[in-house]
C-alpha positions, 0 to 999 in steps of 0.5 A: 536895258540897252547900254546906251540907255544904261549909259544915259541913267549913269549904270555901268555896264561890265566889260570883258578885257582881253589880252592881245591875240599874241598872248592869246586873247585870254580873259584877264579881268573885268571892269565897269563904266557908264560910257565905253570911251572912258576905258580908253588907256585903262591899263590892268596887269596880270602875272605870266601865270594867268597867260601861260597856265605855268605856275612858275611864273607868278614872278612876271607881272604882264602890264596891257591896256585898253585900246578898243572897246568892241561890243562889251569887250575891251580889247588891249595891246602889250604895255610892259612888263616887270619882275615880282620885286621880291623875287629879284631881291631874290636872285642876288647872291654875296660875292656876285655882281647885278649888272643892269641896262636901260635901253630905249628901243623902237620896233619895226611898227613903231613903238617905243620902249624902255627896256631894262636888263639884267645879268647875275653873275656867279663871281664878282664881275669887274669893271671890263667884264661889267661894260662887256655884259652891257654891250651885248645887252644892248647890241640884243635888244636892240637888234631883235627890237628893230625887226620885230613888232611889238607883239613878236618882241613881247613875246619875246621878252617875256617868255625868255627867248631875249634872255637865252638870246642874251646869255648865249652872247654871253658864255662867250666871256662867262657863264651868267648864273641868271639873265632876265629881261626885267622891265619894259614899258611903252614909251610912245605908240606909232602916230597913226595908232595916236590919230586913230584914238578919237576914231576908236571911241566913237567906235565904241560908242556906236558898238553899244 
């Protein structure tokens, strides 16, 4: 049976979703529809495990979603990421200071992010030191956002180069006892991505 003719009697077809090509293009699950534009902006999340092959990292939880469905496969972009809840509780230590940053960012093709930081440190931080850490957080992911696209700057993030970015500012005023990119999220996508979406569907649509 065709999926257009599938799609008419309300069977679902399965899809393959695929990871983006800057991680890969790595299956990272399966889903159903009856009509392939109803997987536009379906988000899934898989752990960095499932991207890098490394055991040591089921504590990162990579967010992307569907933005283009081609034949039976959805193709996605970067979304967000964030750390395992328990393994940041973890990382907390008596007598030291969790020092958080929030920033929004925009990449040099136009998405927007909110990115959240976080420093560990190994003795309590006082207030100067605290504002100091915060400021280099910032001024990094700000700077690295700003010449990089989304795919390069997720890379980025989460595979650790922004950490170690991060922490070589900073053993310039202390040696952090761990430094994370912890979160981010898209916030906004370019407007020609946003005005093309209508297009991808009938894409899809005619793929089929």
């Amino acid at each position: 049976m065709s999926s257009k003719k599938a799609a008419a009697k309300g069977v679902k077809s399965e899809y393959i979703i695929k990871a983006p090509p800057y991680f890969g293009e790595r299956v990272i699950g399966l889903t159903f529809t009856d009509e392939p534009s109803k997987l536009l902006n379906r988000t899934t999340k898989v752990s960095l495990y499932t991207l890098t092959d490394d055991p040591t990292k089921q504590y990162l939880l990579v967010k992307f979603q569907i933005v283009r469905v081609t034949g039976n496969t959805a193709e996605t972009i970067f979304y967000g990421h964030e750390y395992d809840r328990e393994y940041l509780k973890s990382l907390l230590r008596r007598g030291s200071s969790r020092i958080d940053g929030f920033y929004d960012v925009e990449t040099a093709d136009g998405y927007r992010l909110r990115v959240q930081c976080t420093v560990f440190t190994q003795k309590r931080a006082r207030s100067g030191k605290k504002t100091a850490i915060r400021h280099i957080m910032n001024n990094v992911v700000k700077a690295e956002s700003k010449r990089l696209e989304l795919g390069q700057l997720a890379q980025e993030m989460v595979l650790g180069k922004t950490a170690s970015d991060i922490y070589n500012e900073l053993k310039k005023i202390l040696i952090p006892r761990h430094v994370g990119v912890v979160k981010s999220k898209v916030l906004s996508k370019p407007q020609q991505i946003a005005a093309t979406k209508e297009a991808a569907a009938t894409e899809a649509m005619n793929a089929t």
